[in-house]
MOPAC internal coordinates of N, CA, C and O (Angstrom, degrees):
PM7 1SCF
backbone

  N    0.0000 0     0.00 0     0.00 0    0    0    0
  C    1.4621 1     0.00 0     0.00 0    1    0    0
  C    1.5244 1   110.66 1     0.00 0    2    1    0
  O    1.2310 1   120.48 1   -57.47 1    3    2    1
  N    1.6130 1   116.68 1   122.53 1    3    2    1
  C    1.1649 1    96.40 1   165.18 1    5    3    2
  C    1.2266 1   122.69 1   -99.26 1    6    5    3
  O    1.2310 1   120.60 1     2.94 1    7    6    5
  N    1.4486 1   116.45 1  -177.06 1    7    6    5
  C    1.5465 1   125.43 1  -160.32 1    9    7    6
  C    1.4665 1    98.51 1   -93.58 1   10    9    7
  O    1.2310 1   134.35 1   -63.88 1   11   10    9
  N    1.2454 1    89.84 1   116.12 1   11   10    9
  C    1.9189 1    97.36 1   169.19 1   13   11   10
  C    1.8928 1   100.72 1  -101.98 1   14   13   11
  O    1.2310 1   124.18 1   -50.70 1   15   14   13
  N    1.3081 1   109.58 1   129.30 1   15   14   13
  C    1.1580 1   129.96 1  -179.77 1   17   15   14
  C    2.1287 1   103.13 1   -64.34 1   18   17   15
  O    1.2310 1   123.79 1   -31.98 1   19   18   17
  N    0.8221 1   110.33 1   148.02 1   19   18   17
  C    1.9209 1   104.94 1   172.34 1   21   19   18
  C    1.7064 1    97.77 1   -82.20 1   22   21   19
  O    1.2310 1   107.14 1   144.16 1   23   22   21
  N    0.8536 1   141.56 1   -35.84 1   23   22   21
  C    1.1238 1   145.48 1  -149.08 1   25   23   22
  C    1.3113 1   112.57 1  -102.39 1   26   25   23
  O    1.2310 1    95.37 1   -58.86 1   27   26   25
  N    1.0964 1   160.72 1   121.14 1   27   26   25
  C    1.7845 1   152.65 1   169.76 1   29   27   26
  C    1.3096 1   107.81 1   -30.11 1   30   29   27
  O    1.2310 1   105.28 1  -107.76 1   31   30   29
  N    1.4326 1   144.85 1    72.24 1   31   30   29
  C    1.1943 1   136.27 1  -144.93 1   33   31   30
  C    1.6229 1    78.49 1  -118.70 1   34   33   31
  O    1.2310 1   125.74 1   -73.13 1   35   34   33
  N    1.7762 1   106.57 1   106.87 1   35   34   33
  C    1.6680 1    94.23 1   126.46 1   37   35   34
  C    1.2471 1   148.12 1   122.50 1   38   37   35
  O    1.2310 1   141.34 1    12.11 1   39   38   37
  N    1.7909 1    76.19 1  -167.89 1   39   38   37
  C    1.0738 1   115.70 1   165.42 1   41   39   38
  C    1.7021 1   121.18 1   -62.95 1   42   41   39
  O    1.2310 1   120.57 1   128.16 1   43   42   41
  N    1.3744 1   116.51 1   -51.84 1   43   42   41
  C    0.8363 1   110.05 1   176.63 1   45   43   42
  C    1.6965 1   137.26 1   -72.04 1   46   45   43
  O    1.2310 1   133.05 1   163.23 1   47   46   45
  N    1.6305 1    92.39 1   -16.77 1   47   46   45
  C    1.4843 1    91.33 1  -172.39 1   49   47   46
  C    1.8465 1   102.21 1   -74.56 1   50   49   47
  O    1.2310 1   127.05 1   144.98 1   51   50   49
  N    1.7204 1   104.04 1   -35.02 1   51   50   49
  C    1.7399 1    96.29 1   172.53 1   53   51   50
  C    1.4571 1   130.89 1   -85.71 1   54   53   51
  O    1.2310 1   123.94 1  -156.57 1   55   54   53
  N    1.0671 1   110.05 1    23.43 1   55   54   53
  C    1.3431 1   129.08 1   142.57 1   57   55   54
  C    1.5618 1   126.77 1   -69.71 1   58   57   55
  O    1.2310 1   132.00 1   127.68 1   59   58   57
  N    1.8212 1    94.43 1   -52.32 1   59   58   57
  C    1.4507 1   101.77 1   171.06 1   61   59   58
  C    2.0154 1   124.50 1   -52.42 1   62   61   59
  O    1.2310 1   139.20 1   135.74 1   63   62   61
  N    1.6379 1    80.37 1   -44.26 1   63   62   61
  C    1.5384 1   105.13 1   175.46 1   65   63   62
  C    1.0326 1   151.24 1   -80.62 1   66   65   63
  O    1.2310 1   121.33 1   151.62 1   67   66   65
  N    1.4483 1   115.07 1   -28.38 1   67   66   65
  C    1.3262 1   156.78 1   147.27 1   69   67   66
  C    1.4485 1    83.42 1    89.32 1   70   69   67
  O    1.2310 1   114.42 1  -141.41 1   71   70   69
  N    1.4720 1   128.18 1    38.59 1   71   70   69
  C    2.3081 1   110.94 1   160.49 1   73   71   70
  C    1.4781 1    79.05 1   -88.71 1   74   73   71
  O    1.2310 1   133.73 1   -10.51 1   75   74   73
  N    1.5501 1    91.06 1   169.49 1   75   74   73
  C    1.6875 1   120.07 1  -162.81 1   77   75   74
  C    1.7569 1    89.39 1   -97.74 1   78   77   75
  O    1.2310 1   120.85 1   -29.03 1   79   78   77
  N    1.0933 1   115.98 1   150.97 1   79   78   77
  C    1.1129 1   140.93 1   159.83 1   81   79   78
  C    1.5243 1   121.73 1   -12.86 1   82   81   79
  O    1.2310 1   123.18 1   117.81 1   83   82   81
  N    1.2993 1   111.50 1   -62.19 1   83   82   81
  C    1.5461 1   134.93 1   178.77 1   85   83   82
  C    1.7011 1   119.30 1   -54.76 1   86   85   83
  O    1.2310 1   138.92 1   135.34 1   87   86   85
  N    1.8470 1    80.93 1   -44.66 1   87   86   85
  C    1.6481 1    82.83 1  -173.74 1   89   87   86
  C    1.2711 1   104.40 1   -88.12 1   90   89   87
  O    1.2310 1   118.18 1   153.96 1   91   90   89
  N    1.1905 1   121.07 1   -26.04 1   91   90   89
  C    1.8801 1   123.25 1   172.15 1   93   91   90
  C    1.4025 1   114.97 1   -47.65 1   94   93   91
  O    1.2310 1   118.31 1   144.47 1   95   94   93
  N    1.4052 1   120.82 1   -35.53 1   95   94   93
  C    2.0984 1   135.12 1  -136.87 1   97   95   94
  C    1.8643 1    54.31 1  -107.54 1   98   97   95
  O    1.2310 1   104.56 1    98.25 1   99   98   97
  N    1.6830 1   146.12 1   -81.75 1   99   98   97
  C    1.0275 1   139.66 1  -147.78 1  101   99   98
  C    1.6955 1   129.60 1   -46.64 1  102  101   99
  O    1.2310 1   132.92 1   139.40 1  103  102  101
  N    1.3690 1    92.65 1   -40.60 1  103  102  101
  C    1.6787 1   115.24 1   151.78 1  105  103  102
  C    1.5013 1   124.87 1   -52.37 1  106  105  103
  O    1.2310 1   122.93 1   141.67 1  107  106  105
  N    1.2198 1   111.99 1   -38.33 1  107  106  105
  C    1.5755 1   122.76 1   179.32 1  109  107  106
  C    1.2421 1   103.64 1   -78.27 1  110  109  107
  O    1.2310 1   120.91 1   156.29 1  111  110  109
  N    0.8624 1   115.87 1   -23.71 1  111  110  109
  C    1.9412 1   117.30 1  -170.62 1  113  111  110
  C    1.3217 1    90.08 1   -79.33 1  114  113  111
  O    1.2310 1   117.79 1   114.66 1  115  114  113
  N    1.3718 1   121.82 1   -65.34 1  115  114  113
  C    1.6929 1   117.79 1  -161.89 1  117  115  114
  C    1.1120 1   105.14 1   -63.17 1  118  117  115
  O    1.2310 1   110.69 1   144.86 1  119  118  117
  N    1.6710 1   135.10 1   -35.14 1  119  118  117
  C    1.2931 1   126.29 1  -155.92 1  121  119  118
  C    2.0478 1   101.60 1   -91.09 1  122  121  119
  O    1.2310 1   128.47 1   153.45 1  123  122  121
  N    1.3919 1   101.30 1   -26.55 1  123  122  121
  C    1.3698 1   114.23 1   167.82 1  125  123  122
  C    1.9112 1   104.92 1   -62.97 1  126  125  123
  O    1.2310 1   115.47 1   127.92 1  127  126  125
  N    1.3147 1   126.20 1   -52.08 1  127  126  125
  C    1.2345 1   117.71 1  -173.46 1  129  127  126
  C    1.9331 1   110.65 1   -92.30 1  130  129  127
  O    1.2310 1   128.76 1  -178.95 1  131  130  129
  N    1.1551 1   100.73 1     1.05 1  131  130  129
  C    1.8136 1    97.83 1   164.31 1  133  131  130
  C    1.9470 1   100.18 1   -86.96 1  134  133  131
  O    1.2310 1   123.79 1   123.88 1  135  134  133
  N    1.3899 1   110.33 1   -56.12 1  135  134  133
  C    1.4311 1    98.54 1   171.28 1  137  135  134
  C    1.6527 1   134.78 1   -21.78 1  138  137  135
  O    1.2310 1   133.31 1   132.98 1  139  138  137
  N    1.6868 1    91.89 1   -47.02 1  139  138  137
  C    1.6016 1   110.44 1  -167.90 1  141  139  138
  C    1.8018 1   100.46 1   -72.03 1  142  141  139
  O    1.2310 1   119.48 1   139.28 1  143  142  141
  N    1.1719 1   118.61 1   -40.72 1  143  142  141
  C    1.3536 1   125.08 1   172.07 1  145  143  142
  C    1.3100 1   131.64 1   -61.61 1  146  145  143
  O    1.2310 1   128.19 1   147.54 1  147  146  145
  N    1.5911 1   101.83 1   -32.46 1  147  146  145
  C    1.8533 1   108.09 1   171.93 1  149  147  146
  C    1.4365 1   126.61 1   -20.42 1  150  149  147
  O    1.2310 1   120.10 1   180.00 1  151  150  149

């Protein structure tokens, strides 16, 4: 079994994906500030 994190963690999804860190946390920002706009 693997370990699923509770939280959207990640780490694991850029593992899945192989984007770097930076541009992932950069994605979260936009998709975090399109939310706020809905």
């Amino acid at each position: 079994m693997h370990h699923k994190p509770q939280s959207a963690g990640p780490s694991w999804l850029i593992n899945r994906t192989g984007m770097s860190p930076v541009y992932f946390d950069f994605l979260i920002k936009i998709f975090k500030n399109n939310l706020q706009f809905c």
